[in-house]
C-alpha positions as CSV (number, residue, x, y, z in Angstrom):
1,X,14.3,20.2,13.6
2,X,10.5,20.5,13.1
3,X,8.6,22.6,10.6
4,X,5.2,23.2,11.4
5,X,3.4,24.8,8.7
6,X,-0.7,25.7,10.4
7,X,-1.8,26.4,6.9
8,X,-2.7,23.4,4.9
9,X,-5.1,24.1,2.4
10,X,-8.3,21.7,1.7
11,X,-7.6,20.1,-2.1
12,X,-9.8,18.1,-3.7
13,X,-8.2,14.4,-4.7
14,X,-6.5,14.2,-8.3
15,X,-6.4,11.5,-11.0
16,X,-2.8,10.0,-11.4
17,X,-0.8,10.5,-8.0
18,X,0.8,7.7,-7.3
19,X,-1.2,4.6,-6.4
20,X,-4.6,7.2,-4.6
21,X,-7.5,7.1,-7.3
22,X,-9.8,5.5,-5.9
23,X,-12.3,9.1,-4.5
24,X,-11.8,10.2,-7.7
25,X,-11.1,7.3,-10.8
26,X,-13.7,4.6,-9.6
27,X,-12.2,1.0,-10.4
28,X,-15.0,-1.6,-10.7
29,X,-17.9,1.6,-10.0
30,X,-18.9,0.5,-6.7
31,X,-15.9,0.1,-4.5
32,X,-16.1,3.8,-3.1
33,X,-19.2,4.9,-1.2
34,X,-18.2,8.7,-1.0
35,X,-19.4,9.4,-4.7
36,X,-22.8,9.6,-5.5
37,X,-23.8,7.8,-8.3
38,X,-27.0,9.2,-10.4
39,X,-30.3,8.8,-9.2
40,X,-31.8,7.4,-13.0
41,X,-28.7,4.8,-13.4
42,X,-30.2,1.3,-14.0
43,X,-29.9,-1.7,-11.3
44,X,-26.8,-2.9,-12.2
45,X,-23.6,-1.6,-13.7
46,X,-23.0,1.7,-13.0
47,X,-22.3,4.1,-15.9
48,X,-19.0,4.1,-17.7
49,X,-18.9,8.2,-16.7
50,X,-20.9,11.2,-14.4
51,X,-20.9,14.1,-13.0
52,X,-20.4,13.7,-9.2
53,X,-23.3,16.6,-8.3
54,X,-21.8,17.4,-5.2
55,X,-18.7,18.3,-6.5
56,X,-18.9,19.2,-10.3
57,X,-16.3,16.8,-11.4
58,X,-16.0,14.0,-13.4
59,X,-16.0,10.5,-12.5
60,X,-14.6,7.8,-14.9
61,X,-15.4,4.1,-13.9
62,X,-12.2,2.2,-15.7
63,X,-12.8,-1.3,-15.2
64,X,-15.5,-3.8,-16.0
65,X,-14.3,-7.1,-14.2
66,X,-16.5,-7.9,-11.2
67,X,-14.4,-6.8,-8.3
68,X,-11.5,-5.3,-10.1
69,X,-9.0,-3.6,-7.7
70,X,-6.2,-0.8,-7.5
71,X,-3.5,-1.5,-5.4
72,X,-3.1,-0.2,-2.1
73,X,-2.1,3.5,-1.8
74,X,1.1,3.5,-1.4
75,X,2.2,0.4,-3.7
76,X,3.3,1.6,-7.3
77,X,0.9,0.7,-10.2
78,X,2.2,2.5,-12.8
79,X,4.8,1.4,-15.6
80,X,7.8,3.6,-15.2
81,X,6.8,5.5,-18.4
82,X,3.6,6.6,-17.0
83,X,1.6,5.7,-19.6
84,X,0.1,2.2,-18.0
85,X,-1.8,1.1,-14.6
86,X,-1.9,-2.4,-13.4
87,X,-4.9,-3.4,-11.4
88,X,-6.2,-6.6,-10.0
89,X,-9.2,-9.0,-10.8
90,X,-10.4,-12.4,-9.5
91,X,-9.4,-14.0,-12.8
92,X,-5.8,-12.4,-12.9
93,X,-3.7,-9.0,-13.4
94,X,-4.8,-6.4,-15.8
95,X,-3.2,-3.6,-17.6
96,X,-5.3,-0.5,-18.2
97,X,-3.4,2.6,-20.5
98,X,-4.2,6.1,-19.6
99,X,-4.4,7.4,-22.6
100,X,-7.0,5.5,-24.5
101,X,-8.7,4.0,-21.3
102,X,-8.5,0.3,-22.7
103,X,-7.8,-2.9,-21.0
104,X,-5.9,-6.3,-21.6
105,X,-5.1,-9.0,-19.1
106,X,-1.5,-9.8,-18.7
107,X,-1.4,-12.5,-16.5
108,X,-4.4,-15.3,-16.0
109,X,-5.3,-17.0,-12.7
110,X,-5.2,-16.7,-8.6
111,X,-2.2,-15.0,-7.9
112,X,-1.7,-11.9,-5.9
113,X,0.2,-8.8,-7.1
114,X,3.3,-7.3,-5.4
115,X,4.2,-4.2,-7.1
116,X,5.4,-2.7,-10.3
117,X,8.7,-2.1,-11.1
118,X,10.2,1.4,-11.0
119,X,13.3,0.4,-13.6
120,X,10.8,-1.8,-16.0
121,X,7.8,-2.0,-17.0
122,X,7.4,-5.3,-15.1
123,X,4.5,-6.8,-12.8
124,X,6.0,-9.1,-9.5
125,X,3.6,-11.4,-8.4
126,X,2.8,-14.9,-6.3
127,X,1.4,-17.7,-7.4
128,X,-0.4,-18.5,-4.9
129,X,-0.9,-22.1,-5.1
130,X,2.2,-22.7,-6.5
131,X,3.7,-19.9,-3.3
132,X,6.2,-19.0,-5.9
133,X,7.9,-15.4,-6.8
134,X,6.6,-14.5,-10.8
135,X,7.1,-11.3,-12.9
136,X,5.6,-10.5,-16.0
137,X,6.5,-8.2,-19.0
138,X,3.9,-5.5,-19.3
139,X,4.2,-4.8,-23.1
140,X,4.9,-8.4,-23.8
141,X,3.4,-10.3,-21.3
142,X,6.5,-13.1,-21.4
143,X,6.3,-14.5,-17.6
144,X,9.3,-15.8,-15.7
145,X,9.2,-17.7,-12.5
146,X,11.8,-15.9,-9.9
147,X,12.4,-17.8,-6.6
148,X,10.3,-20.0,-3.9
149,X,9.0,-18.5,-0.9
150,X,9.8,-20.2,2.4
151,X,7.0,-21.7,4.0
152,X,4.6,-19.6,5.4
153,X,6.3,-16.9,3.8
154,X,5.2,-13.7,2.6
155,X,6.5,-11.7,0.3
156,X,5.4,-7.5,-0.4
157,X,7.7,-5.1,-1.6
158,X,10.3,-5.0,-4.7
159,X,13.5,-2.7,-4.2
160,X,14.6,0.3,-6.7
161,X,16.7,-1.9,-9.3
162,X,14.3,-4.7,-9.2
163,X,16.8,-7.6,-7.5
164,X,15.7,-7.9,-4.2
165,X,12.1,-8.6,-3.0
166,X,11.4,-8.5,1.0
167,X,9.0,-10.4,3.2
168,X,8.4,-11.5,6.8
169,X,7.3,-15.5,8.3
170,X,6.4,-17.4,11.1
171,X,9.2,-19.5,12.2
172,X,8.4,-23.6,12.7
173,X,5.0,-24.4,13.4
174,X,4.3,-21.4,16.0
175,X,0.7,-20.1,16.0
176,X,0.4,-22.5,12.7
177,X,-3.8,-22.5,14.3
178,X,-3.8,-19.1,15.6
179,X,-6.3,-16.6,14.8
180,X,-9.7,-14.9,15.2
181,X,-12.3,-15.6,12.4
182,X,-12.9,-12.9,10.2
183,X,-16.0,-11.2,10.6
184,X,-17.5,-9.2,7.5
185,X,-20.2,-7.7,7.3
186,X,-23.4,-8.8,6.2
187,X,-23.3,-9.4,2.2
188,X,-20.3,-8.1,2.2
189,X,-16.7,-9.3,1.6
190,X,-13.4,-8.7,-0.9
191,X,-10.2,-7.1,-0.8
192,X,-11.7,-3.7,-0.2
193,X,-13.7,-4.9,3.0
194,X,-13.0,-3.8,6.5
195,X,-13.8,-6.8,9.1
196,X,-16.2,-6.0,11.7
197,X,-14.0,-7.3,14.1
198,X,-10.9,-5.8,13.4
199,X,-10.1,-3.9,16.5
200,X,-10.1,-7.3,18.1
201,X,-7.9,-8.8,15.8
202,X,-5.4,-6.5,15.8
203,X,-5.3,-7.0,19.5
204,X,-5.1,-10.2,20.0
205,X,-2.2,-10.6,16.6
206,X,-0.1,-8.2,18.7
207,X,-0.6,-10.1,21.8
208,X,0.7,-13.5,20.3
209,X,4.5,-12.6,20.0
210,X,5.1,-15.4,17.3
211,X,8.3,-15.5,16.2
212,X,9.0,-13.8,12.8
213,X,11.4,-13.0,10.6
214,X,12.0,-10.4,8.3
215,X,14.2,-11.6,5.1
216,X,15.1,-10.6,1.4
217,X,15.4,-12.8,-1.4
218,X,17.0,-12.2,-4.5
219,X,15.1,-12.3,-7.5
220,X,18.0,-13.5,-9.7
221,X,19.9,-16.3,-7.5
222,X,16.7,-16.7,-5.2
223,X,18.1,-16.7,-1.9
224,X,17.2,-15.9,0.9
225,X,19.3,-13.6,3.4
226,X,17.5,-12.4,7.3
227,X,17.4,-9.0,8.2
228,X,15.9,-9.6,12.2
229,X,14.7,-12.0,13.9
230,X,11.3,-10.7,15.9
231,X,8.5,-11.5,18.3
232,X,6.6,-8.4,17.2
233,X,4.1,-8.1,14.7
234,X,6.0,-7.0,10.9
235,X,4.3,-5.8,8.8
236,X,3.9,-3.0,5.4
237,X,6.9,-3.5,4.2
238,X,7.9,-1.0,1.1
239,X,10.9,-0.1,-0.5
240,X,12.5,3.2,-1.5
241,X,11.6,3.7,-4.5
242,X,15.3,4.8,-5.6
243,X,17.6,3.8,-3.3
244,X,17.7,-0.5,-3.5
245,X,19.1,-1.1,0.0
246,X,16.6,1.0,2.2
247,X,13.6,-0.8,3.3
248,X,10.7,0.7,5.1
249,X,8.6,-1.9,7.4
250,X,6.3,-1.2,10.3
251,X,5.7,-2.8,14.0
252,X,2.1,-3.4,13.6
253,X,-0.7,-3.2,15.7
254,X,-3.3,-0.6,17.3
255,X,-1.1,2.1,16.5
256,X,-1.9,3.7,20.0
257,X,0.2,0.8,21.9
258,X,2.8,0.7,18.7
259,X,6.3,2.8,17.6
260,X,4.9,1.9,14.0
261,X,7.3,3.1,11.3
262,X,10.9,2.1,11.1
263,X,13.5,1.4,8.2
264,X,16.5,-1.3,7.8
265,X,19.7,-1.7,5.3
266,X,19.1,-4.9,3.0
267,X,22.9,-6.2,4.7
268,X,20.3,-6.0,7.9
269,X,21.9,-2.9,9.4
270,X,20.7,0.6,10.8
271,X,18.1,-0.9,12.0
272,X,16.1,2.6,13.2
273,X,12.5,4.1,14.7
274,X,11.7,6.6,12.4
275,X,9.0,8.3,15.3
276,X,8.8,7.7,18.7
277,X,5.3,8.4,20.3
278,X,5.6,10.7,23.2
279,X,2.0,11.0,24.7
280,X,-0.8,8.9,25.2
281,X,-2.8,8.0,22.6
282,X,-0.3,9.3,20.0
283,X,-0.3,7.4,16.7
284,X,1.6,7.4,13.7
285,X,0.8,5.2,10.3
286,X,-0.2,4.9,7.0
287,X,3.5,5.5,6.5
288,X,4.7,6.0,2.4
289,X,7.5,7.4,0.7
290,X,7.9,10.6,-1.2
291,X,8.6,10.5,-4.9
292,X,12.3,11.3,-4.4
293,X,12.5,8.2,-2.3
294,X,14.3,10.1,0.5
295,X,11.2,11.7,2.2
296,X,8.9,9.3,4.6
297,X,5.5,11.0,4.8
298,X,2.6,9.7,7.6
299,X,-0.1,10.3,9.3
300,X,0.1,12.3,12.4
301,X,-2.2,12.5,15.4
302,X,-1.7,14.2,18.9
303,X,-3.3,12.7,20.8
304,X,-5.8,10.5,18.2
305,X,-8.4,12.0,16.8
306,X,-7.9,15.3,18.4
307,X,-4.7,16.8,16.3
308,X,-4.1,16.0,12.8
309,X,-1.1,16.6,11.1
310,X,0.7,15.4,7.6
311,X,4.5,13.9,8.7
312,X,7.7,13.7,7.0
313,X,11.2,12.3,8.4
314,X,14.0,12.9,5.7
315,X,16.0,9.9,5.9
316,X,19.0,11.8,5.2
317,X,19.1,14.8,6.3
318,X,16.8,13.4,9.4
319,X,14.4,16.5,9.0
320,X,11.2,16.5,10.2
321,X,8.3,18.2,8.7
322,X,4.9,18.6,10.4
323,X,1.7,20.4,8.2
324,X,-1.2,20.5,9.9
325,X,-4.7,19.6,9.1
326,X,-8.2,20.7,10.6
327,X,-10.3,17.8,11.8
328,X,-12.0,18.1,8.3
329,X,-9.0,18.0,5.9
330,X,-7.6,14.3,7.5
331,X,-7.8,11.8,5.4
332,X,-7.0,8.2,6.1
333,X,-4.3,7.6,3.2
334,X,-2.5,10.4,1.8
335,X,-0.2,11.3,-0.9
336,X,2.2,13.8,-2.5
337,X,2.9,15.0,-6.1
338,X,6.1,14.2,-7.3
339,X,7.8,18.2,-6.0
340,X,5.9,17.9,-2.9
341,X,3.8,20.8,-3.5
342,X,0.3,19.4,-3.2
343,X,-0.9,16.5,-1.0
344,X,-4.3,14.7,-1.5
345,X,-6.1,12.3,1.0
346,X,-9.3,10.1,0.4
């Protein structure tokens, strides 16, 4: 069953959903090129706090490490209390508290953050050097190493009760040299970068058919158990955030030549295609879950770029959901608040 609801309103983007703050909560004050910053600020570092003139509201910038980070929309940031976001920098993992706006570092040096826990107030992260699975205590900052990734492994997404972490890797020595050169453009680069040629690398990723495989590994014994076995491209993997066997991963690619979003047991069963394209040029991505951890929410377009629609597959009940959007209410990332009243997009 579909529900089809033609009367989405416009919103404008608020602080503190889940993981989207970037359009409105300006990490690092120069990451997001939608928000005009004033016209009398010095060369330099932006102000600490304006008044967007377009839009009357308020923008905060909360970080002052050169190329400071949130995580990616749909990867948690916040302690389980509420009260904390993590964010990254080039010299380590932050904490920032939302009440008083202040900053400490947790954790020092090149590694790359996973997620934060939804049972504990606890950062996972790789050492990246070291290609090693870490956590750290946010309120105490006591670190503990947690298992060793496989070679060329990868590891990002952290289940419900914090025991199981998921990943995908290249089997033997297969396309060990493949890849097309990232091209950025000029005087720019960073996590927050889109490559120039990025079409082409999708593409030609997709074409390869290297052998992958998608595994868990448990974060108290550190072994590693394989869900599949693939020659497609794996890829966003993200947990439910409440029920610890259900794992969400994609079949990536350009999303036009792709059945993108599916989900698997952690025992490697019910392996299933959340939604199956049925015209050309249909895609489906930017796939995250609901607060209730039940409720899969994407973006919807039929064909691309001509229909736009909000998405939701209940992985229970499997009820669909489809809200659509005019061509200037899509967003590229979306997200919900926690009774699914209000979505926002960027």
């Amino acid at each position: 069953m579909i529900q089809r609801d033609a009367s989405f309103l416009s919103i404008y983007l608020r602080p503190m959903l889940s993981g989207l703050i970037a359009a409105v909560l300006l990490l690092n004050g120069g990451a997001c090129s939608q928000i005009h910053q004033p016209t009398t600020a010095p060369a330099g570092d932006p102000p600490t706090s304006w008044v967007d003139p377009d839009t009357g509201h308020r923008v905060r910038r909360l970080t002052s490490e050169p190329n400071s980070t949130g995580f990616y929309f749909n990867i948690n940031a916040y302690t389980p209390d509420g009260r904390e976001m993590v964010y990254s920098a080039p010299d380590g993992i932050h904490v920032l508290d939302l009440k008083t706006w202040k900053t400490r570092q947790v954790v020092a040096g090149k590694v790359r953050t996973i997620v934060v826990g939804k049972k504990t107030p606890t950062i996972f992260y790789i050492k990246t050097a070291e290609h090693e699975i870490w956590s750290a205590n946010v309120d105490t900052g006591e670190q503990h190493k947690l298992a060793d990734l496989p070679a060329r492994g990868v590891v990002s997404s952290v289940n419900a009760d914090e025991t199981l972490a998921a990943g995908t890797y290249i089997e033997g020595d297969a396309g060990k040299d493949y890849g097309t050169e990232r091209v950025d453009p000029p005087g720019m680069s960073g996590p927050l970068v889109q490559p120039m040629n990025k079409a082409r690398m999708m593409e030609e990723r997709l074409a390869a058919h290297l052998p992958l495989v998608l595994f868990t590994v448990d974060l108290r014994t550190g072994k590693l158990n394989t869900l599949l076995h693939s020659t497609d491209w794996i890829n966003h993997l993200l947990f439910s955030p409440t029920d610890p066997t259900l794992l969400m991963y994609c079949h990536e690619g350009p999303w036009h030549k792709v059945d993108r979003i599916w989900t698997i047991r952690t025992d490697g069963t019910q392996n299933q295609l959340i939604h199956k394209r049925t015209m050309s040029m249909e895609i489906a991505g930017h796939e995250f879950w609901g607060i209730d951890g039940t409720t899969i929410w994407y973006d919807l377009q039929t064909p691309k770029g001509e229909d736009f629609w909000i998405a939701g597959y209940n992985t229970k009940t499997a009820e669909r959901r489809w809200y659509h959007l005019l061509r200037n209410e899509w967003s590229i990332h979306f997200n919900v608040t926690n009774d699914e009243s209000l979505f926002c997009g960027d």
